[in-house]
C-alpha positions as CSV (number, residue, x, y, z in Angstrom):
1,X,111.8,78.0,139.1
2,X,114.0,75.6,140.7
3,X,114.1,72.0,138.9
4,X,115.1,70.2,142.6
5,X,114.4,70.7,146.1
6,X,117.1,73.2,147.1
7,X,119.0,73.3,150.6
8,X,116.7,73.2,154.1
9,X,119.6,74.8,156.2
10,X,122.2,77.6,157.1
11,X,126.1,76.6,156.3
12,X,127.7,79.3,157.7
13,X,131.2,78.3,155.9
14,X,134.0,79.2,158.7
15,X,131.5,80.3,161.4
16,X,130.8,83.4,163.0
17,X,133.5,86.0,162.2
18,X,133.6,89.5,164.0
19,X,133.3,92.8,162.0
20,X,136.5,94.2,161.9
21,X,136.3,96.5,159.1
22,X,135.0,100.0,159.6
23,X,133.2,102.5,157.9
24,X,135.4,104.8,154.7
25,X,134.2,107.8,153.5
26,X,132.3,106.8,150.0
27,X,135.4,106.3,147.2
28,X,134.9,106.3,143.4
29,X,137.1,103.5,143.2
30,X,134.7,100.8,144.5
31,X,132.7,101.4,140.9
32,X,135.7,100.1,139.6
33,X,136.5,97.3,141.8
34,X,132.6,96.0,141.1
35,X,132.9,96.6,137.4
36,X,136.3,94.5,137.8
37,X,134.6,91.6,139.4
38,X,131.4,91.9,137.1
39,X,133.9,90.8,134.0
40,X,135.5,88.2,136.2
41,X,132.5,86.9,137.5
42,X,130.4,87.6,133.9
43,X,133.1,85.3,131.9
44,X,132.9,82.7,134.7
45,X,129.1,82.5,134.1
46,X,129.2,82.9,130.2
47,X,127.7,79.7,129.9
48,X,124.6,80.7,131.7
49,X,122.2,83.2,131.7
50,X,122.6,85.0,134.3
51,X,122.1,89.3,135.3
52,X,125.1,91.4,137.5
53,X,124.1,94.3,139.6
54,X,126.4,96.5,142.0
55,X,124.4,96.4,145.7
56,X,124.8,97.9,148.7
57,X,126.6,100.7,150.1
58,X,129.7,100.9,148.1
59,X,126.4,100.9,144.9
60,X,125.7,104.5,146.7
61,X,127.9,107.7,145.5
62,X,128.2,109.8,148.4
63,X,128.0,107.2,151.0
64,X,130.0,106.1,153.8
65,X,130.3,102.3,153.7
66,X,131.9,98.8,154.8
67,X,134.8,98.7,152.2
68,X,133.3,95.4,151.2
69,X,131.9,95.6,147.6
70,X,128.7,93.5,147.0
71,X,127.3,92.2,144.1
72,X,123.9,90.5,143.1
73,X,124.0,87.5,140.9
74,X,120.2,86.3,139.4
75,X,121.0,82.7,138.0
76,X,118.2,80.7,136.2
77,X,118.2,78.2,139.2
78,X,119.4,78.9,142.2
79,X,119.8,74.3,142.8
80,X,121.9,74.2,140.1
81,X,124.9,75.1,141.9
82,X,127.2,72.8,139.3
83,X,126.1,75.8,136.5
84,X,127.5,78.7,138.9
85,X,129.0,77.8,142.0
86,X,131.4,75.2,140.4
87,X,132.6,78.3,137.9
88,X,132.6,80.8,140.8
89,X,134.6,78.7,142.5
90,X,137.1,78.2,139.8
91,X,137.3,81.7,139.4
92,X,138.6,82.3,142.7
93,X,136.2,83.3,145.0
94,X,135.6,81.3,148.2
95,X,132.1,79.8,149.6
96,X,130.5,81.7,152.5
97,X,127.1,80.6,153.0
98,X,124.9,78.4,151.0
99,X,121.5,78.6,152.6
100,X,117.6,77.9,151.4
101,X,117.4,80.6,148.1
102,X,120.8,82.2,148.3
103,X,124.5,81.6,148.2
104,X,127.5,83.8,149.1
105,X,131.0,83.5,147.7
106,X,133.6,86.0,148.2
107,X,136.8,87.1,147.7
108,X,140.1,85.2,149.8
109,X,140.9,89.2,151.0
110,X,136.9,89.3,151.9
111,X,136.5,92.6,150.1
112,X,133.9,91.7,147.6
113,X,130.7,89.4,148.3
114,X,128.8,88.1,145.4
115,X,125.1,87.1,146.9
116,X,123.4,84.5,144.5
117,X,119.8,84.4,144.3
118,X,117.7,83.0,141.9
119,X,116.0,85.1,139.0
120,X,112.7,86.6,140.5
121,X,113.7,86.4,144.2
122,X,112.1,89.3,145.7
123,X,115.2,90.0,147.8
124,X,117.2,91.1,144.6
125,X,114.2,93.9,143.9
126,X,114.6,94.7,147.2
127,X,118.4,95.5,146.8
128,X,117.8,97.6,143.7
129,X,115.0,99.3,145.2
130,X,117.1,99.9,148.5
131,X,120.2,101.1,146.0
132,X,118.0,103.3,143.8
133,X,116.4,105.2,146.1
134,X,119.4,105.9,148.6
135,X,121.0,106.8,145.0
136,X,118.2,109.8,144.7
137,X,117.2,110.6,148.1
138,X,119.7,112.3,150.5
139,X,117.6,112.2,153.8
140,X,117.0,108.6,153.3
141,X,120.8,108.1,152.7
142,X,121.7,110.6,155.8
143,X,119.9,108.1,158.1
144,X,121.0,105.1,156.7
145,X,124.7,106.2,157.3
146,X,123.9,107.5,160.6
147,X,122.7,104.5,161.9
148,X,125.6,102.6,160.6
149,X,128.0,105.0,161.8
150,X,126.0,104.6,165.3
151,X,125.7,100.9,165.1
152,X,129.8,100.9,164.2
153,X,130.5,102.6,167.6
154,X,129.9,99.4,169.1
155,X,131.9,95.9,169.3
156,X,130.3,93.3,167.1
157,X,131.2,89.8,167.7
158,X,129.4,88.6,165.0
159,X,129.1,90.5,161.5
160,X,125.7,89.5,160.5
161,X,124.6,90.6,164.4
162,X,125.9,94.0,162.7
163,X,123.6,93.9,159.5
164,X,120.7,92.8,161.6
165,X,121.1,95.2,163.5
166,X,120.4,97.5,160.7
167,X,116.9,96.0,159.5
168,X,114.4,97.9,161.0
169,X,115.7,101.5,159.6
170,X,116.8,99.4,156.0
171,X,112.8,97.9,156.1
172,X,111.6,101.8,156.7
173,X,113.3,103.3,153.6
174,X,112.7,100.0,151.5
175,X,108.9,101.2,152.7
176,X,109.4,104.5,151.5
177,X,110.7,103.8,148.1
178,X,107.9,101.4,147.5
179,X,105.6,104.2,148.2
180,X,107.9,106.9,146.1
181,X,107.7,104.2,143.6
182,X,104.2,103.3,142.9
């Protein structure tokens, strides 16, 4: 649990920047580039006790994707940026967005995003449930990349317009694997 009250707002660090990055055809070499920044980011963190998993598309063999590597961080507490952000920081990557229960720092080239949550957050469950069960099921991971190919055949000013965009079909399969699940 957090020890302080923790931020109330959106910073959007650079505002809104269009997508500009298209889908790739799934490439082995994005295990590599996560298990690269998981060291990196893992001996920033050393001091803290803290749990790494690869997320999102590039997390999915066979599956077209962003070429944008994402990473989940779970830190103890998610107000005690000067035990994580501070070292993250230091370690190179560059502040996104620091809103109420999650932070984003990336890479300068903004080809890896490492989403901070706090241990228990529900919305890290939901990323390994969402990764897991697109890893196993290929009807579920046929519609999620053809309605990110779809959604990529139009002009998006706004990147996050983009992943909203996608909510509705991620919140069906996230439904799904619940249900395969329990």
């Amino acid at each position: 649990m957090s020890a302080r009250p923790d931020v109330t707002t959106l910073e959007l660090v650079g505002g809104v920047e269009p997508l500009v990055v298209g889908l790739h055809a799934y490439d082995e070499g994005w295990v590599d580039r996560y298990l690269e920044h998981r060291d990196r980011i893992a001996a920033a963190l050393a001091a803290s006790d803290v749990e790494i998993e690869h997320i999102g598309s590039t997390s999915v063999p066979g599956l077209a994707a962003k070429p944008i590597v994402d990473i989940v961080v779970a830190v103890p507490d998610i107000t005690a940026e000067e035990d994580y952000l501070d070292p993250l920081l230091a370690a190179g990557y560059v502040l996104r967005i620091r809103e109420p229960g999650h932070r984003l720092v990336r890479t300068p080239e903004r080809d890896v995003h490492v989403h901070v949550y706090e241990r228990g957050d529900v919305a890290i469950d939901e990323y390994l449930l969402l990764r897991d069960h697109l890893r196993r099921d290929a009807d579920d991971r046929g519609l999620y990349e053809d309605t990110k190919r779809a959604l990529m055949a139009q002009a998006w000013s706004d990147m996050n317009a983009y992943a909203d965009a996608k909510t509705a079909v991620v919140v069906a399969i996230i439904g799904r694997a619940r249900t395969r699940s329990a």
